[in-house]
N, C-alpha and C positions, 0 to 999 in steps of 0.2 A: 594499683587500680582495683576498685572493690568489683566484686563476682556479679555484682547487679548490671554496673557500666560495664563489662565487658560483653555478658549475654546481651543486655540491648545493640552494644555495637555491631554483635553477630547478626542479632534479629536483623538491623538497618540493612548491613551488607545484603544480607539473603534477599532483602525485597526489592532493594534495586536489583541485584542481578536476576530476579524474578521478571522485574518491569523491565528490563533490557530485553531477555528472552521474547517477554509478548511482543517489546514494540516490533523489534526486529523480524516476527515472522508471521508478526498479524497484516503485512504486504504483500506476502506472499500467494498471487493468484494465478498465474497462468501455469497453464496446462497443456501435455500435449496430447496430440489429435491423430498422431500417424506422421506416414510421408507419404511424397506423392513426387509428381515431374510440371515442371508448366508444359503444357500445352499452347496456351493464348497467351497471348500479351499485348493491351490497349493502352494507351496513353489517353486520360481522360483530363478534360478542361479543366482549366484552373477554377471558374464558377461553381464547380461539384463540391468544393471544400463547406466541410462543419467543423467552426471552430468553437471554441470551448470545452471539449472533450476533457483534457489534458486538467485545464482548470479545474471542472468539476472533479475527477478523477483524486487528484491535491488535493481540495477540500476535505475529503471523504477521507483518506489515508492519512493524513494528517491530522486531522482533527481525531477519527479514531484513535492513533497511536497515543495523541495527546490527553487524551480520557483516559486509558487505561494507566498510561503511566500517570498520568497526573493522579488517578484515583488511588494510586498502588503510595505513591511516595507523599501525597497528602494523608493516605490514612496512616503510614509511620510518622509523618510528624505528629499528629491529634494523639498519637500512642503515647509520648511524652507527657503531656499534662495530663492524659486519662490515668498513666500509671501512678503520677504524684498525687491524684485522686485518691487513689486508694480504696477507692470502692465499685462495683462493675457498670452499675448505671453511667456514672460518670466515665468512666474506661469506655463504655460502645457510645455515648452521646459524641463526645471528642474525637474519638477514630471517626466516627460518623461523616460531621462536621469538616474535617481535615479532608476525607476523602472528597466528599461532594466539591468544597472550595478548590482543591487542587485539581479533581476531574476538571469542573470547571475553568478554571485560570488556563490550565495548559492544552485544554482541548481548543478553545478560541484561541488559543496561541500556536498550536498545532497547523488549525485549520488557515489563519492566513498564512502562514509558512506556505504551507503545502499546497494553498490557492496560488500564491506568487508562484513558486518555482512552475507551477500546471499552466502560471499566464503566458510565463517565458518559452515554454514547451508549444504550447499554441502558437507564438510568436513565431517561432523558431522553422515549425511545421507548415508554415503559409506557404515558405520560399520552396517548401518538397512538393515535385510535381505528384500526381495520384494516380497510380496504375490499376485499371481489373485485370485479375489474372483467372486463368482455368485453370482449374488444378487437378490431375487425374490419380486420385488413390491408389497406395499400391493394394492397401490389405479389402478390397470391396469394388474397387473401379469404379467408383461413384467419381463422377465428377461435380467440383467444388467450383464457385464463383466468388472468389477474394475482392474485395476493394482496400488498396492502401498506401499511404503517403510511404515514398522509397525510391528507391535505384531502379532503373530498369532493370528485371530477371530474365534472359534471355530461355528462347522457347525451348524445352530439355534438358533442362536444368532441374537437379532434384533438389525437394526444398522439404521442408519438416513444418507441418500444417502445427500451430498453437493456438489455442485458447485462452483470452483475459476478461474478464468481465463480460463473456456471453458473447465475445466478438471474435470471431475467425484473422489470423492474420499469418503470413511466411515468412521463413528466414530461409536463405540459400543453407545446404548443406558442404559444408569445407573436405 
């Protein structure tokens, strides 16, 4: 195997494992917020539900993922004919090119993925009744008003306040 095919093969390796890196931890959004105990706990009408959350949410991280990996592993493909090229203009037009078609192809291909699985997720979340909870901080004693599709949390119980996308939500604490 000649020293050219080999480096390329390296090059290829690296950039997927590069576009694996992003996709995998360009999902990564929540955050946490502290803990806290419930205090309250309401069972709110099934009428209170907004659905499409979940969907849109899919869209967005799917489609994202699908751009950058699609960008990363379309510009190593254009990299093949730009280097049989032989000369640089043609080496960046082709990486170019590859990149843009593959952002493209695989971020619409991202995006409905990740719209279905967000439709199912919607679907799935009708049948969860919608609790408000109060939630009393340990580190401030602010208290919190939670709304969200779950299990009943019984009152004193501590639970660990998260953040996703700008939205407050609990998980009991095991």
């Amino acid at each position: 195997m000649s020293v050219s095919k080999l480096m390329f093969r390296n090059i290829l390796t690296y950039l997927f494992l590069v576009a694996f890196i992003l996709s995998s931890t360009g999902c990564v959004t929540t955050y946490r917020r502290g803990e806290g105990v419930v205090i309250s706990e309401k069972k709110l009408n099934q009428m209170n539900l907004q659905s499409g959350d979940k969907t849109i949410e899919g869209v967005k991280i799917g489609g994202t993922t699908g751009m950058v990996s699609g960008g990363i592993i379309g510009g190593a493909v254009g990299l093949i004919p730009g280097l049989m090229s032989g000369s640089m203009p043609g080496l960046v037009i082709c990486t170019a090119i590859g990149g843009v078609i593959g952002g493209g192809l695989l971020g619409l291909t991202g995006g409905v993925l990740g719209g279905t699985i967000g439709y199912v997720g919607d679907l799935a979340v009708q049948n969860a009744p919608e609790y408000e909870f109060k939630i009393k901080q340990f580190n401030d004693s602010q208290i919190l008003t939670i709304r969200q599709h779950s299990r009943a949390i019984p009152v004193n119980t501590n639970v660990r306040i998260l953040e996703k996308n700008g939205e407050l939500f609990i998980k009991k604490i095991k």
